[in-house]
Backbone as a ProteinNet text record, in pm:
[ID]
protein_1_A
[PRIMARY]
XXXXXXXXXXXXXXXXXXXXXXXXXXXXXXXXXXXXXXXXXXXXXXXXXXXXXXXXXXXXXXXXXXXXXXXXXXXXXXXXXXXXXXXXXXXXXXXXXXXXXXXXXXXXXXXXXXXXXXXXXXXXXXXXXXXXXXXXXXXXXXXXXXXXXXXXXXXXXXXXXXXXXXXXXXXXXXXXXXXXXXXXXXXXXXXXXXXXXXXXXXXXXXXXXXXXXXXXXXXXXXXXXXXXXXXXXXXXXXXXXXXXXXXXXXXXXXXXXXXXXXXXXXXX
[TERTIARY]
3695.2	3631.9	3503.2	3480.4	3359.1	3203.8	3106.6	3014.1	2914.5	2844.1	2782.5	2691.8	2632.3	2530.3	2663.8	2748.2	2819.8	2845.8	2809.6	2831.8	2683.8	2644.9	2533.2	2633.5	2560.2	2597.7	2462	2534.5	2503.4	2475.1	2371.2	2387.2	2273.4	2351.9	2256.2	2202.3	2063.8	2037.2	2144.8	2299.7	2365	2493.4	2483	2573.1	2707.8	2618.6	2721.7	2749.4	2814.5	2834.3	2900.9	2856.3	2941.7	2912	2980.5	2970.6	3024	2996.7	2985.5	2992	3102.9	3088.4	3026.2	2913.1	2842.6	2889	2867.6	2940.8	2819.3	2896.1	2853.7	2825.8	2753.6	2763.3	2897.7	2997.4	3134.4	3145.4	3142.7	3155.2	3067	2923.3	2772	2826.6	2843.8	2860.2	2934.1	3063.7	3145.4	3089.6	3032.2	2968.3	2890.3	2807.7	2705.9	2741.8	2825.3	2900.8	2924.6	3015.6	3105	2963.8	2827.8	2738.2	2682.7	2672.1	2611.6	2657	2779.1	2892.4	2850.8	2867.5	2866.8	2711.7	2608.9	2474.2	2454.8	2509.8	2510	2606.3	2709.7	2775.5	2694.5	2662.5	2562.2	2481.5	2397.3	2261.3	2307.7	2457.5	2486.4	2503.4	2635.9	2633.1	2470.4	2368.1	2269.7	2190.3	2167.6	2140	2163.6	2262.9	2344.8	2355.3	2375.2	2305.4	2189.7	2134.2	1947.7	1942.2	1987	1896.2	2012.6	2145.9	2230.2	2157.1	2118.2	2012.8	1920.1	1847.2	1710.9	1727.2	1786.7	1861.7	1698.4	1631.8	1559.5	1529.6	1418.7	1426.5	1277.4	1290.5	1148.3	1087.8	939.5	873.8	744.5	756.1	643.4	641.8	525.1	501.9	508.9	426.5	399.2	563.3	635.9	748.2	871.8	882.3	932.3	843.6	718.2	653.6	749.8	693.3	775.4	916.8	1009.8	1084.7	1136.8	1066.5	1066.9	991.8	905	871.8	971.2	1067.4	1134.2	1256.2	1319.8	1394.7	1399.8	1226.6	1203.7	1239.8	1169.2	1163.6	1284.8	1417.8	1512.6	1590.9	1574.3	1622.9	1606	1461.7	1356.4	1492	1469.9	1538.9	1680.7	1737.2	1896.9	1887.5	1810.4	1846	1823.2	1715.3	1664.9	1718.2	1679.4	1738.1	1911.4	1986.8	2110.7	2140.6	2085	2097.3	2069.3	1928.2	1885.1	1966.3	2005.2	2059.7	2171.3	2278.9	2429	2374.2	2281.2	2272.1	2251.9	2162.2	2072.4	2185.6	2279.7	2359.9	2530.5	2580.9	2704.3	2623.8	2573.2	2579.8	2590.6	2517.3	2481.6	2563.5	2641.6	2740.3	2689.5	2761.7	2699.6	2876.7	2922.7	3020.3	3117.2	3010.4	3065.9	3057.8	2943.2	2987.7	3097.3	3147.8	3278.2	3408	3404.7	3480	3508.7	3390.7	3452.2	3447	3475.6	3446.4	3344.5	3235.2	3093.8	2988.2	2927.1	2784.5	2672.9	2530.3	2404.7	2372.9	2324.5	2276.5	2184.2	2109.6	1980.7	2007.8	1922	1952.4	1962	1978.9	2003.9	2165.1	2211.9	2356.3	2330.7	2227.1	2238.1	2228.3	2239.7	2231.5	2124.2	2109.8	2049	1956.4	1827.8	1753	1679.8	1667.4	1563.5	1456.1	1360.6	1261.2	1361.7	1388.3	1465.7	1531.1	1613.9	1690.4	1582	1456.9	1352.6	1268	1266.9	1202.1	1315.8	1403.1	1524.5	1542.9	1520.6	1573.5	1439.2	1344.5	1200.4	1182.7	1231.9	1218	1332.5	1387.1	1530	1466.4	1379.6	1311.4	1282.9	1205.3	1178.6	1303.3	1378.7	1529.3	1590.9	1576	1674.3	1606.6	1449.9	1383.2	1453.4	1468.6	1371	1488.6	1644.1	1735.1	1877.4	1903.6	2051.5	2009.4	1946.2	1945.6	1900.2	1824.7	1795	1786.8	1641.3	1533.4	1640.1	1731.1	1774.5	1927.5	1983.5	2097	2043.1	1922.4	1828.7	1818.4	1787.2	1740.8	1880.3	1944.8	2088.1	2149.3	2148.3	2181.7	2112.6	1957.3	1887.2	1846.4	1873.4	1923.3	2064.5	2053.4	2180.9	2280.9	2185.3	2307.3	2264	2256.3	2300.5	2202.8	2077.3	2011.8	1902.1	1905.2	1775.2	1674.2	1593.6	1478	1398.7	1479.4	1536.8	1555.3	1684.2	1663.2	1597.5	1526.2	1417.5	1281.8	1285.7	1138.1	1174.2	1289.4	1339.2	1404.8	1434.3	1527.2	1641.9	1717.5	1861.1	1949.1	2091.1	2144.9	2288.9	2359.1	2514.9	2644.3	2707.7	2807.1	2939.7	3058.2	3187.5	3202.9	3263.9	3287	3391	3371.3	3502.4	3576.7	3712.8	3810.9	3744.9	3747.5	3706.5	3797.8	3703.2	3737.7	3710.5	3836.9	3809.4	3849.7	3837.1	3846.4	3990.8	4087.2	4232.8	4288.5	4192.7	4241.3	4225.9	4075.7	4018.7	4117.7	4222	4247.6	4445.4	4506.8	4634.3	4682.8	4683.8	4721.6	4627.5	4565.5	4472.7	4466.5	4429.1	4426.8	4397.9	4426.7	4430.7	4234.2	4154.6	3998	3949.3	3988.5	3973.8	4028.4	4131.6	4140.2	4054.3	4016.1	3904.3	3789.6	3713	3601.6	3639.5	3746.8	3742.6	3770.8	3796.7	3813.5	3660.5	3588.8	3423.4	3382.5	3407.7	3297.2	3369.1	3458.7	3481.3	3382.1	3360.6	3288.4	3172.1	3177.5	3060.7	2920.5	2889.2	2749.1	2721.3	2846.4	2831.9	2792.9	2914.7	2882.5	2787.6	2695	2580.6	2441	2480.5	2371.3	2391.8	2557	2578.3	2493.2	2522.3	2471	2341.9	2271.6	2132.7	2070.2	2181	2184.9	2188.8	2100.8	2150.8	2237.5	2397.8	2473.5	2522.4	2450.4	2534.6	2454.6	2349.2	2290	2377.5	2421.2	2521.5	2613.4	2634.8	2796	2862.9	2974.8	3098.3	3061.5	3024.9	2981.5	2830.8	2765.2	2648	2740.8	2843.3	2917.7	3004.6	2987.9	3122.1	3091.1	2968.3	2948.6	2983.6	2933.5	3011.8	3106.6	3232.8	3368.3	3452.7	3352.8	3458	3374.8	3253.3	3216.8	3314.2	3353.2	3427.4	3569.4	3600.5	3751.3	3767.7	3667.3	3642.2	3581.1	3514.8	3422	3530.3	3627	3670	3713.9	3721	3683.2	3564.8	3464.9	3317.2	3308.4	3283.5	3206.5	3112.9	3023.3	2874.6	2830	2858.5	2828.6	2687.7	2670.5	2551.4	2473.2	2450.1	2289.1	2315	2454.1	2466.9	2453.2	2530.4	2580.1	2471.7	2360.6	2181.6	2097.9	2155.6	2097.8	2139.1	2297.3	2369.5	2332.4	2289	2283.2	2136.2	2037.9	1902.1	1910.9	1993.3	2005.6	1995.4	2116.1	2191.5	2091.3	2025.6	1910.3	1828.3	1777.6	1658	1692.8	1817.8	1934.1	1925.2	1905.2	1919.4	1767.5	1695	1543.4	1532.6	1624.5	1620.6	1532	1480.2	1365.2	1487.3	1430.2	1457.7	1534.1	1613	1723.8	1638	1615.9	1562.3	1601.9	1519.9	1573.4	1711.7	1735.7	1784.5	1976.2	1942.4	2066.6	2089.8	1966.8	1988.3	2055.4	1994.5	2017.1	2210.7	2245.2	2366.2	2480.5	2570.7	2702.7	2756.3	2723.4	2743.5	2745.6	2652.5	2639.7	2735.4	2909.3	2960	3029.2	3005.9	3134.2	3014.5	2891.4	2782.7	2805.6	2843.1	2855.7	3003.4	3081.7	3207.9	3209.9	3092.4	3158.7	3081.8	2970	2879.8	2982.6	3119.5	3193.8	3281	3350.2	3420.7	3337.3	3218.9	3162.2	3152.4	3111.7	3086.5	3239.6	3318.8	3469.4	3498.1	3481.3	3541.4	3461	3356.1	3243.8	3287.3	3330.8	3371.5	3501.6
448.8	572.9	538.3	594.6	540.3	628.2	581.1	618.8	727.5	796	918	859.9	782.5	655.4	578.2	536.1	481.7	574.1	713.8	793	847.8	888.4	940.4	1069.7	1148.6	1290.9	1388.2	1458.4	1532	1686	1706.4	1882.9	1926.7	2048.5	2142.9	2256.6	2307.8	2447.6	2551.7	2571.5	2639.9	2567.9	2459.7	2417.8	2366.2	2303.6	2208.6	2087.5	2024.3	1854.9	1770.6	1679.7	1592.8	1454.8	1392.9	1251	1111.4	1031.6	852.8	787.6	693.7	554.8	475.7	447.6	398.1	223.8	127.8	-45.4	-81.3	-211.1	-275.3	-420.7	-532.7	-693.9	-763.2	-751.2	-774.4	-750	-614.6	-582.6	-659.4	-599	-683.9	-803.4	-914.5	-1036.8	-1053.5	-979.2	-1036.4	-980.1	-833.3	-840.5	-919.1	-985.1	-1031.1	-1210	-1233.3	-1393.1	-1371.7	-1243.6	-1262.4	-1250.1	-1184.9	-1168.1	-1288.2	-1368.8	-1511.1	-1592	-1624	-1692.8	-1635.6	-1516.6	-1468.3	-1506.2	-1479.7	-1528.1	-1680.5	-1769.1	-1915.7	-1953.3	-1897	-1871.5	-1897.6	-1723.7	-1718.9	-1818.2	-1883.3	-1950.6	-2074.4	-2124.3	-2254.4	-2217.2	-2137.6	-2090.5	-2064.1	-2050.9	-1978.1	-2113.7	-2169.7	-2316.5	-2414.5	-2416	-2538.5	-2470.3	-2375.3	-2262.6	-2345.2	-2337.2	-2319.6	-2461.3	-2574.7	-2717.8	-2742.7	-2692.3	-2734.6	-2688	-2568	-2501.6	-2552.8	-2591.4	-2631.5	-2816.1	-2858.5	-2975.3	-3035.6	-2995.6	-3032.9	-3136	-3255.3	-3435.8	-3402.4	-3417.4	-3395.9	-3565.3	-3544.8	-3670.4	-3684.1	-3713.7	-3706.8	-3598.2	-3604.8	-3483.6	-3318.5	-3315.7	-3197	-3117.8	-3196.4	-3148.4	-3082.5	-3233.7	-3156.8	-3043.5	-3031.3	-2886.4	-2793.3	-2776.4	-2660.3	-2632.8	-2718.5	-2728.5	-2650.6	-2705.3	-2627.3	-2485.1	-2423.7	-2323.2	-2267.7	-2267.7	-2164	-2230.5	-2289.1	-2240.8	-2199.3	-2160.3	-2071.8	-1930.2	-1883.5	-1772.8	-1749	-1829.6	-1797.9	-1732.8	-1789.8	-1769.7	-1665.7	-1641.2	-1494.4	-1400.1	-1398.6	-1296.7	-1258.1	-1386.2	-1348	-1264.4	-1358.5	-1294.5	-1120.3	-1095.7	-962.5	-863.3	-932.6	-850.3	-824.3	-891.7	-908.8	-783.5	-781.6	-649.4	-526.2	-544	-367.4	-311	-438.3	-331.9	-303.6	-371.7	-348.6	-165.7	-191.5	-69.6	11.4	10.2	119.8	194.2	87.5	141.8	163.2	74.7	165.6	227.9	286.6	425.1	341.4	254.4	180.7	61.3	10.3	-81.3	-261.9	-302.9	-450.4	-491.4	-595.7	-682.7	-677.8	-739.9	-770.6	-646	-550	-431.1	-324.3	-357.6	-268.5	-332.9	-461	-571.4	-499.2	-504.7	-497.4	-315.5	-210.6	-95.4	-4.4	-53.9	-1.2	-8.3	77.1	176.9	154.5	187.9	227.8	357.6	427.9	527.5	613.3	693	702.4	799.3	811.1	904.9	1031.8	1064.4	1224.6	1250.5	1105.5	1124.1	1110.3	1098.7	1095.9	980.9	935.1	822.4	766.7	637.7	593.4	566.8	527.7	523.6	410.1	383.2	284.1	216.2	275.5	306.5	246.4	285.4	251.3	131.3	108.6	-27.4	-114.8	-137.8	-241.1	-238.2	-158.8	-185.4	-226.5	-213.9	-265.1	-413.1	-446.8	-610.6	-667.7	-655.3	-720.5	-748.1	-706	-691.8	-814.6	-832.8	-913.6	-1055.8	-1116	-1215.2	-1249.9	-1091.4	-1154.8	-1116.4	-1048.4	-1039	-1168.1	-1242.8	-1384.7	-1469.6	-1475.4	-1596.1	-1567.4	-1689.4	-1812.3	-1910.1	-1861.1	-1895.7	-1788.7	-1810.7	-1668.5	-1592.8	-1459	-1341.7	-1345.7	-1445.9	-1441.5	-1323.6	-1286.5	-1173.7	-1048.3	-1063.4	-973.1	-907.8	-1014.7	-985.1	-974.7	-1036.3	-981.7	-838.3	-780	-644.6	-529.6	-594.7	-507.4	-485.6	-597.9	-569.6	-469.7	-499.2	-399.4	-251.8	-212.2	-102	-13.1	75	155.6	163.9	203	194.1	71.6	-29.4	-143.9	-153.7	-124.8	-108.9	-268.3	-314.8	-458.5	-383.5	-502.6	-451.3	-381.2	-399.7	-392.9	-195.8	-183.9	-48.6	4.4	12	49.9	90.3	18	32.4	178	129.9	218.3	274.9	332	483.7	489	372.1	406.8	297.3	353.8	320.9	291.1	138	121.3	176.7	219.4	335.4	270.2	337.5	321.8	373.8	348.6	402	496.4	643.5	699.1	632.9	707.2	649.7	738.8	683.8	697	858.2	948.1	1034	1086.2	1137	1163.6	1301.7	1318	1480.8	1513.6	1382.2	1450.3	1443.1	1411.3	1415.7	1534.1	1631.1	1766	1839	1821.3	1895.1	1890.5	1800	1793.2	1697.5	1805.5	1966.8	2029.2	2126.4	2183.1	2327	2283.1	2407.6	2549.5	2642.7	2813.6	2835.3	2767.3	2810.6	2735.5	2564.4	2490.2	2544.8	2587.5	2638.1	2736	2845.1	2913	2878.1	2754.8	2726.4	2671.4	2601.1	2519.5	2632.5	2751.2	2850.5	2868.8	2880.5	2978.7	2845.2	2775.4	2636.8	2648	2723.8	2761.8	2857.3	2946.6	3057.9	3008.9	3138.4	3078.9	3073.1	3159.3	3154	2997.9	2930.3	2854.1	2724.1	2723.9	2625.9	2657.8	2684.1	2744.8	2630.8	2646.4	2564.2	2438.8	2432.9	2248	2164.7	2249.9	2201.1	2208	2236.5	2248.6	2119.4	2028.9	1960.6	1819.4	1697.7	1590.5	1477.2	1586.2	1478	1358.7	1303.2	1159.7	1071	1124.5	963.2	1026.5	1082.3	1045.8	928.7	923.3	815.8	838.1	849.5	889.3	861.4	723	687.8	787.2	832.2	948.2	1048.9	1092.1	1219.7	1235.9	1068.4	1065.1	1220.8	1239	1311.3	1452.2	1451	1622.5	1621.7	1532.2	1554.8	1555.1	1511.3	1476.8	1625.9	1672	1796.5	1952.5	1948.7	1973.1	2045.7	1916.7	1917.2	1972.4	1952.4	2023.2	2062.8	2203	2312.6	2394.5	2433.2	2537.3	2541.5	2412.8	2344.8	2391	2379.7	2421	2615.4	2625.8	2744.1	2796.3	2704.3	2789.1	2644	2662.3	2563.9	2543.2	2689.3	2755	2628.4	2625.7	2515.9	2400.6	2287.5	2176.9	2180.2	2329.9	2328.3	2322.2	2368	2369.1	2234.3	2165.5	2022.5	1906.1	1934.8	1804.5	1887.6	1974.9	2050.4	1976	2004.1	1960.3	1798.4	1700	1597.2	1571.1	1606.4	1512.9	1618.4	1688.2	1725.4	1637.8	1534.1	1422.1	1323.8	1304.9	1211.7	1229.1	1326.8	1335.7	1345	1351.2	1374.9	1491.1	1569.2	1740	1856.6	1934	2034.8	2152.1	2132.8	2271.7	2362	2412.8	2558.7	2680.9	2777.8	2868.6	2910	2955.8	2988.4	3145.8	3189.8	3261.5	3244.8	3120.6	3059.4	2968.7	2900.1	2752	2842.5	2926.8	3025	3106.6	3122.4	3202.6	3136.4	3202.1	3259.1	3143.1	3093.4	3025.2	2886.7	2836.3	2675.7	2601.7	2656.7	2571.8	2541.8	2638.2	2641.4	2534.3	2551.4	2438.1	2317.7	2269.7	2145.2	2115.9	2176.5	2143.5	2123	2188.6	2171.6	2057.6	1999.4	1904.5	1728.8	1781.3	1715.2	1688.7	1804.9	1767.2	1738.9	1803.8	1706.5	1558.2	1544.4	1347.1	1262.6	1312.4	1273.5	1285.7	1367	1402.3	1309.8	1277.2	1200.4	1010.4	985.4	845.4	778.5
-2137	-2088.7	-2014.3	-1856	-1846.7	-1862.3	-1896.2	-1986.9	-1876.9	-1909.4	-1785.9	-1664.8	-1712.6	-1670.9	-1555.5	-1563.1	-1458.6	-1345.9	-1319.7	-1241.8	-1141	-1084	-966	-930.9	-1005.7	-982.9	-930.2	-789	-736.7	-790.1	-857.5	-821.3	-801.8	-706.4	-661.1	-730.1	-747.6	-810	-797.1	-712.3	-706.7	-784.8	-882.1	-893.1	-785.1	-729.1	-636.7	-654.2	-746.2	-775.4	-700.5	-665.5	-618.3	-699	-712.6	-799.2	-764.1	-788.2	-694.8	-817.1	-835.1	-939.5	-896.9	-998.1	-960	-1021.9	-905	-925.6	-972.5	-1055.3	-1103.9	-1052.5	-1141.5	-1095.8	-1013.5	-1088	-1023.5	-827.9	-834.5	-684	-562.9	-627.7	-555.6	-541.8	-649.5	-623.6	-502.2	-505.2	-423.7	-253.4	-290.3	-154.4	-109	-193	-129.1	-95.1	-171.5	-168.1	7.4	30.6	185.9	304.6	251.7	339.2	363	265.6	219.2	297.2	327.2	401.2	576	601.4	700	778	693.5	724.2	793.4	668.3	706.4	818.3	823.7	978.4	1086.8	1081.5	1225.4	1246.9	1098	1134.8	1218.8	1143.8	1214.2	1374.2	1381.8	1490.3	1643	1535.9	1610.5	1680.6	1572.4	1592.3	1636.5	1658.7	1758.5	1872.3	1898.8	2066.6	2053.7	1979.7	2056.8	2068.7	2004	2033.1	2158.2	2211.2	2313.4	2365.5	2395.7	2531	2548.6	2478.6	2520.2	2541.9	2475.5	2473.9	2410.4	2306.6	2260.9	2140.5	2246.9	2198.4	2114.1	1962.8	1888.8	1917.5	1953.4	1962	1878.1	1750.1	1655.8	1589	1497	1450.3	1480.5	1576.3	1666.5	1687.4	1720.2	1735.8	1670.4	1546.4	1380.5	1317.5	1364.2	1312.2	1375.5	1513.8	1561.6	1540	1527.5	1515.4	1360	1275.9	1129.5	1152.9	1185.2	1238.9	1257.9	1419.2	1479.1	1324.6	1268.6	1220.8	1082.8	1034.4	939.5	949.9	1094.9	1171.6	1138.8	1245.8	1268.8	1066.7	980.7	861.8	861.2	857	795.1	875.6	994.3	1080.1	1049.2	990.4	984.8	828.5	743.6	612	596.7	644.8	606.3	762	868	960.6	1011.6	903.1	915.3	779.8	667.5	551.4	616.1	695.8	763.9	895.3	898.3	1045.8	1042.3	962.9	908.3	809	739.2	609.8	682.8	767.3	871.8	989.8	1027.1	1143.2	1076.2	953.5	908.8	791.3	775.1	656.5	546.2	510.8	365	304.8	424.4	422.9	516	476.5	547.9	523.2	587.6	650.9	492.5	427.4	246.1	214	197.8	93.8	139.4	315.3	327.1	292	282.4	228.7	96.1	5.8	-150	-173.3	-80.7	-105.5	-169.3	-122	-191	-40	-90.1	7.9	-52	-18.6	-32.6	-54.9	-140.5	-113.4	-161.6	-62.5	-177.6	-283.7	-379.3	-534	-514.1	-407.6	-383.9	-337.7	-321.1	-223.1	-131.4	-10.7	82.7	159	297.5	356.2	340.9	349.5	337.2	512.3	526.1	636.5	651.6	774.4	767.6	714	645.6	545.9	409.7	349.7	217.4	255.1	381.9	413.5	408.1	432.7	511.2	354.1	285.3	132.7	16.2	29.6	-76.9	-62.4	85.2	130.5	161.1	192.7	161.1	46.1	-52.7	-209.6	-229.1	-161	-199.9	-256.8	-185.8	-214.8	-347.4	-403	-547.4	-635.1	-619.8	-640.3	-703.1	-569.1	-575.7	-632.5	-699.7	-741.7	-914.6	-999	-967.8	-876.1	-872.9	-799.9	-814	-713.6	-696.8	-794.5	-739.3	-793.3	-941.5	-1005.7	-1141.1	-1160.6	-1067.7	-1188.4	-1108.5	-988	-981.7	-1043.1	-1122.9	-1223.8	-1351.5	-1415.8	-1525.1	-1536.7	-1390.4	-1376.4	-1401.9	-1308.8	-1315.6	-1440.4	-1493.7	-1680.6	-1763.9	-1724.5	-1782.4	-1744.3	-1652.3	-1598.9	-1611.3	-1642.9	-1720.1	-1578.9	-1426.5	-1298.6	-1224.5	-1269.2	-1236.4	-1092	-1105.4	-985.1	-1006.3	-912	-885.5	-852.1	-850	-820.9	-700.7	-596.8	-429.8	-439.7	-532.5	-542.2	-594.8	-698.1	-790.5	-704.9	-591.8	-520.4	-410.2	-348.1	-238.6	-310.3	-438.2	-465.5	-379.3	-434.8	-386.6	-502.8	-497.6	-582.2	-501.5	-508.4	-488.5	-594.5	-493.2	-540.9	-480.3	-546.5	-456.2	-371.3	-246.9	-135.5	-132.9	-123.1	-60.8	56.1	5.8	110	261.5	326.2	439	497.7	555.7	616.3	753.1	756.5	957.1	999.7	1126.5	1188.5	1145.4	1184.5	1173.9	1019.9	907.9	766.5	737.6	838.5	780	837.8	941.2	1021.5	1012.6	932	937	790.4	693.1	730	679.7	742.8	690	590.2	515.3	401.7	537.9	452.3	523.2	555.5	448.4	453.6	580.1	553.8	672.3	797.6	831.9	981.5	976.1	880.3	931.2	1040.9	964.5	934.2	1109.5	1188	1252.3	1384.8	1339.5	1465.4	1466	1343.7	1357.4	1436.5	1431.2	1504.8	1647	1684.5	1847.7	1921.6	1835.7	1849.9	1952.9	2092.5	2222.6	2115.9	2002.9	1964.2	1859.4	1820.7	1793	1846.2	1950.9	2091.7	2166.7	2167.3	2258.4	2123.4	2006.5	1888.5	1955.4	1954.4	1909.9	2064	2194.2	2327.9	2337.2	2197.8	2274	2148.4	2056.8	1958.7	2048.1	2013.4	2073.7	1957.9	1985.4	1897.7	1872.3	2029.1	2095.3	1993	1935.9	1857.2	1732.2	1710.9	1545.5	1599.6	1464.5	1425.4	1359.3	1370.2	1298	1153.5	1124.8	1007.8	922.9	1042.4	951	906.3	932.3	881.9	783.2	719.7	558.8	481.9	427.9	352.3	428.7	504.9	556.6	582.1	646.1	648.9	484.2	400.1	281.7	204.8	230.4	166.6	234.7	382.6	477	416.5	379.6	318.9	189.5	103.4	-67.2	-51	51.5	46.1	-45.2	-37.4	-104.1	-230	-287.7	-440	-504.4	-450.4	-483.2	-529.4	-614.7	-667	-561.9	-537.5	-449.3	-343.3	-240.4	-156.9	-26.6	-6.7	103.9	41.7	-65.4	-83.7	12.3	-23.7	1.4	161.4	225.3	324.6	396.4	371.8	408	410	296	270.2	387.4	356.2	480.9	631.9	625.7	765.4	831.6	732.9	759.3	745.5	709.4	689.4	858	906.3	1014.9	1145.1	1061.8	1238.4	1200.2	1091.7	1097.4	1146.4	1130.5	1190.3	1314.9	1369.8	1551.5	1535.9	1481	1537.5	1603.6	1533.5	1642.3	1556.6	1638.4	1583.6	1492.2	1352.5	1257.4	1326.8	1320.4	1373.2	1283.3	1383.6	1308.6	1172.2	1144.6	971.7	982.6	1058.4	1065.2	1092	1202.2	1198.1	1062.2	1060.3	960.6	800.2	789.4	637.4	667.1	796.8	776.4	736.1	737.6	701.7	786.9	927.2	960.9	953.9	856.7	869.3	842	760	727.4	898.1	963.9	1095.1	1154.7	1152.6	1312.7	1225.1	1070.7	1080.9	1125.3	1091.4	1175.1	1309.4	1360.4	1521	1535	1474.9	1439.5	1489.3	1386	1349.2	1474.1	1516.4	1576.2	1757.4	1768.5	1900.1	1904.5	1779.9	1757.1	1760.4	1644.3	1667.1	1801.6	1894.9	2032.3	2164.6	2121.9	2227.4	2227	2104.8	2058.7	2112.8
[MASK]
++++++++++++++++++++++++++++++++++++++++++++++++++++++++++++++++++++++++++++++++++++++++++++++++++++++++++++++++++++++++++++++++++++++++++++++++++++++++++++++++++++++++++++++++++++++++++++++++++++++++++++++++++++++++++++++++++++++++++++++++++++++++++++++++++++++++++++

């Protein structure tokens, strides 16, 4: 049976739950083994570019300095800038954690951001001392959701990955509520929001959570809250100004994230 603590459950003051198993050592390892591999890849890869290009002859000291220099740098860069920009650009995933079916995400459910990516993996350092992940599998044990010390700072927690969802899972076959929802997101007063929205910086990947909330809106008891939350999410996500409270509060929001949905699905 698994215990309440293995779960990251969502709810809203309207009773809206949603819930994430939350992984354990097992999974991490193996994600992070295939990132490990993938890292030392590139570095070789990166490295034998740079001394063929430059076709660079060290002569003394002066030279093995620099030389150790740029390929400190070069480490620094792969290790930490190879975690943030995979977490930051797939939606809490890196090469290994879509490998072993597990995400990032912060303690609210929601995506994870830049800010939280760049404090979870700066932290990684003391993570991995006094060697592979000591103090950071010490930590995970002692933590009831299996969080290091990486998450503990940045408030986020690794979860299982839903199976991946898309426009044509919401859409064939679609329950009787779902075609509703996908005619109201035709509507000219709707399409008139989404064009004045700059949706081109989403990614298919910012929208797991609303296509899979999308599909089990009509599961839900009381949804307006969530539908308000992921709504205001993915306008910080575009860096787009607040929707008046008048639209942002209606009847409408489940149809503008759909059409949300299907402009980004349709632009790709």
């Amino acid at each position: 049976m698994t215990r309440p603590d293995e779960f990251l459950t969502i709810d809203t003051p309207e009773n809206v739950v949603f819930g994430y198993e939350v992984v354990g050592l097992g999974s991490r390892f193996i994600a992070a083994l295939i990132d490990t591999l993938l890292i030392i890849g590139l570095q070789i890869i990166v490295y034998l570019g740079f001394f063929v290009f430059l076709g660079l002859v060290t002569d003394g000291l002066d030279g093995a300095t620099w030389i150790a220099a740029v390929i400190i740098l070069l480490a620094f860069v792969f290790l930490w800038g190879y975690y943030i920009y995979f977490e930051t650009s797939w939606n809490g995933q890196t090469p290994g954690k879509r490998w072993a079916g597990i995400r990032v995400l912060r303690q609210n459910g929601m995506p994870i951001s830049l800010s939280e990516a760049v404090i979870r993996n700066l932290i990684r350092i003391i993570d991995f001392l006094p060697l592979l992940y000591g103090i950071g599998i010490i930590t995970m044990f002692a933590d009831r959701q299996s969080r290091r010390l990486g998450d503990l700072a940045a408030g986020t927690i690794v979860v299982l990955a839903h199976q991946a969802v898309n426009l044509e899972s919401l859409a064939s076959p679609p329950p009787v509520r779902d075609r509703f929802w996908q005619r109201q997101a035709q509507k000219p007063y709707i399409q008139a929001i989404i064009d004045q929205l700059p949706v081109e910086r989403l990614q298919p990947s910012d929208l797991e959570l609303t296509q899979e909330f999308l599909q089990r809106r009509d599961e839900l008891t009381a949804a307006s809250a969530l539908e308000r939350q992921l709504l205001r999410d993915l306008l910080k996500r575009m860096a787009a100004e607040p929707l008046p409270p008048h639209v942002a509060n209606s009847q409408d929001t489940a149809a503008i994230l759909m059409a949300i949905v299907q402009r980004v699905s349709g632009e790709q």
